[in-house]
N, C-alpha and C positions, 0 to 999 in steps of 0.2 A: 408562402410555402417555400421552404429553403432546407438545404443539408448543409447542418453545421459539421463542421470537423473538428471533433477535439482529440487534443493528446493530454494523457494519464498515465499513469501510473499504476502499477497490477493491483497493487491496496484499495481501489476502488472497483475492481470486477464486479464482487457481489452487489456493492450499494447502486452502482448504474445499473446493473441488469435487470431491476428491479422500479428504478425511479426513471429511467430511461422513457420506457414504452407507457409511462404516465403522464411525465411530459408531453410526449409527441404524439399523446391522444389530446391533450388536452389545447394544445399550440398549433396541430396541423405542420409542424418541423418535424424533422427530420434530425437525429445523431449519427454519423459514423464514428466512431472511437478506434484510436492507435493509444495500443497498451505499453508501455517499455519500463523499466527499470528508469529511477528517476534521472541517474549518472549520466545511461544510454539517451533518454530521453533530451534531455540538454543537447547533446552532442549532436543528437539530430538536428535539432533548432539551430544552433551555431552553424552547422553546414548548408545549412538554407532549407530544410525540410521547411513547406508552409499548412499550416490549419487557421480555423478563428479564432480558439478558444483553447485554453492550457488547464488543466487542475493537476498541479504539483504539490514537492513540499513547500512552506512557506517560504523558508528562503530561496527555492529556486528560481518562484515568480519574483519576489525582491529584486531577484539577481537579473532575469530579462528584462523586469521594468528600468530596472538601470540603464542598461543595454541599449534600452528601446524600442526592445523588443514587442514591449507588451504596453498598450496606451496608460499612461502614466492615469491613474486615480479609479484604474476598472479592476481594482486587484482588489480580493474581498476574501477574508478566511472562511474556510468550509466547514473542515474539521478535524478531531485530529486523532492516534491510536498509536497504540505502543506493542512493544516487542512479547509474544506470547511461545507458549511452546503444545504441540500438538501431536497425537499419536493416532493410531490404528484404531478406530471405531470400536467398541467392545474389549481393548486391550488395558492392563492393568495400567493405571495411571500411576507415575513416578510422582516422589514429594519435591515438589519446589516453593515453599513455605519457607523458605532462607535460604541465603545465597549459600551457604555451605549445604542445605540440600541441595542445590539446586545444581551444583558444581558436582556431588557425589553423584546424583541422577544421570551427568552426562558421563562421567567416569565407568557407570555402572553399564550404561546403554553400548549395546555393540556396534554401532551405525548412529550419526545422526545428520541430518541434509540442514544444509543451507545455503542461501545464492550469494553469489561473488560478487555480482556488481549491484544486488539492491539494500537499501538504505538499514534494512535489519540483519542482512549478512556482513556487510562493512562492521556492526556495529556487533556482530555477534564473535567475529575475527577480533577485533580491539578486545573486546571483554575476554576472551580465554585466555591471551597474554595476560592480560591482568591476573587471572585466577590462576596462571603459572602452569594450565592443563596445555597449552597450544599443540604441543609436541605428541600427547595422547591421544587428543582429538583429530588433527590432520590425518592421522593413524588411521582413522576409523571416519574420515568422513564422505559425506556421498555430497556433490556440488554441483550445479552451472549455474551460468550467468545468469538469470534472470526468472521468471514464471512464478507458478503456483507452486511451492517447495514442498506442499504435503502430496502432490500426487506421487511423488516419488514413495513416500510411506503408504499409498494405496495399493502402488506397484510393485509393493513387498522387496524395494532397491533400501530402504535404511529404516530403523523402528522409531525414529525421534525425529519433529522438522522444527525445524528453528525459522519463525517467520512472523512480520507486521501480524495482528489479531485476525482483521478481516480478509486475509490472504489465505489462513488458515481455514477459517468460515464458512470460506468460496466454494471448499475442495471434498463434494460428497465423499462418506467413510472416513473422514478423519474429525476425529472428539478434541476440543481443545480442553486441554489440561490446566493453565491460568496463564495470569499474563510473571514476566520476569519478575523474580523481586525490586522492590522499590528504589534500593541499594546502586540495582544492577539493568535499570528499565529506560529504555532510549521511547522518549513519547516525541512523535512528528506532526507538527501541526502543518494541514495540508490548506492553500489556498486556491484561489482562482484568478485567469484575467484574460484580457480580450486580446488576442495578435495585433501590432499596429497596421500591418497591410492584411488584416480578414477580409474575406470576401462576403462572408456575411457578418458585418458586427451587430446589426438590428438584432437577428433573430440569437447571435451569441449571448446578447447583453439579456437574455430573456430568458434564456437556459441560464446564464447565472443567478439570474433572478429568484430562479424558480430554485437552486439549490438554497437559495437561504430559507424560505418555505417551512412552517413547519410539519408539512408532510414528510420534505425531503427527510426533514431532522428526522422523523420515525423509522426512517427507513437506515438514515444511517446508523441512528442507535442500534437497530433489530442486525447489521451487520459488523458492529464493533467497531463500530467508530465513537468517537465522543464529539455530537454537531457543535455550531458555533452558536447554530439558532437554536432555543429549546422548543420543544414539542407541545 
């Protein structure tokens, strides 16, 4: 019997909250989970923040097994999901069936949220320079660092969230609209791996175990992700 400590990434709230407390009926273990933005999340790690067990983007475990951070050959992909857009439960859904709708739909919206330091707002900031809007949009956008971006569109703070799929998912009253167009779509493949001073690696390597599982896999499906393992 043991508490593993893992650190994640807010892209996985729904699919643990879910696959969490099936595990630890089924292991007699114990998860605690620390959420952060993937950026933040690093930074902690570097600064000495300690757990057993990490589920990142892929490259971010790449990047600590280098390190040595993370015990070389315990790094295992999980899953992966891409960039979607999300509004007000009940509220008319905008078209983004092409990147020129898709770019009219933000021009069109009076508000739209997204976070500054996670992996879909980075990536949502890059893509409006591109589409030559940045200056319209800053205009009209509602931001912080980090969390669930659609609670802001629950909160009646912006009409449009720009966020990872399952981020979206997490955030009762908010309908996901689709994912970006294909053109204009950032997909993050997320991995896993064990800390090299964990305190508990036993029962880490057992949770990761258990995310390749094709249970876990239904569960990440039914949360928008795309698993590594099929179901």
């Amino acid at each position: 019997m043991a508490t593993i400590q893992l650190f994640t990434t807010n892209s996985m709230r729904g699919a643990l909250g879910e696959m969490v407390p099936q595990f630890e009926r089924a292991s007699g273990h114990a998860v605690s989970i620390s959420y952060d933005p993937a950026k933040i999340m690093l930074e902690r790690i570097r600064r000495g923040e300690k757990a057993d067990a990490a589920m990142l983007s892929l490259p971010a475990i790449t990047a600590l097994e280098k390190e040595g951070r993370i015990v070389p050959g315990s790094r295992r992909p999980v899953a992966s999901c891409g960039v979607g857009v999300g509004v007000l439960a009940g509220a008319k859904k905008p078209d983004i069936g092409s990147v020129d709708a898709f770019k009219q739909a933000l021009l069109a919206a009076k508000s739209v949220a997204w976070t500054q330091e996670g992996v879909s707002g980075m990536h949502f900031s890059e893509l409006i320079e591109r589409l030559g809007i940045a200056g319209a949009m800053k205009a009209k956008a509602v931001q912080q660092p980090g969390g669930l971006i659609g609670e802001l569109v629950v909160a009646g703070r912006a009409e449009m969230a720009i966020q990872q799929i399952p981020e979206l998912m997490a955030v009762p009253g908010i309908e996901l609209v689709g994912p970006l167009p294909d053109e204009v779509q950032k997909t993050t493949p997320s991995a896993a791996g064990i800390f090299a001073d964990a305190k508990e690696p036993a029962a880490a390597r057992a949770f990761l175990d258990f995310l390749g599982t094709p249970v876990a896999a239904k569960v990440f499906r039914a949360c928008g992700h795309e698993p590594a393992v099929t179901a």
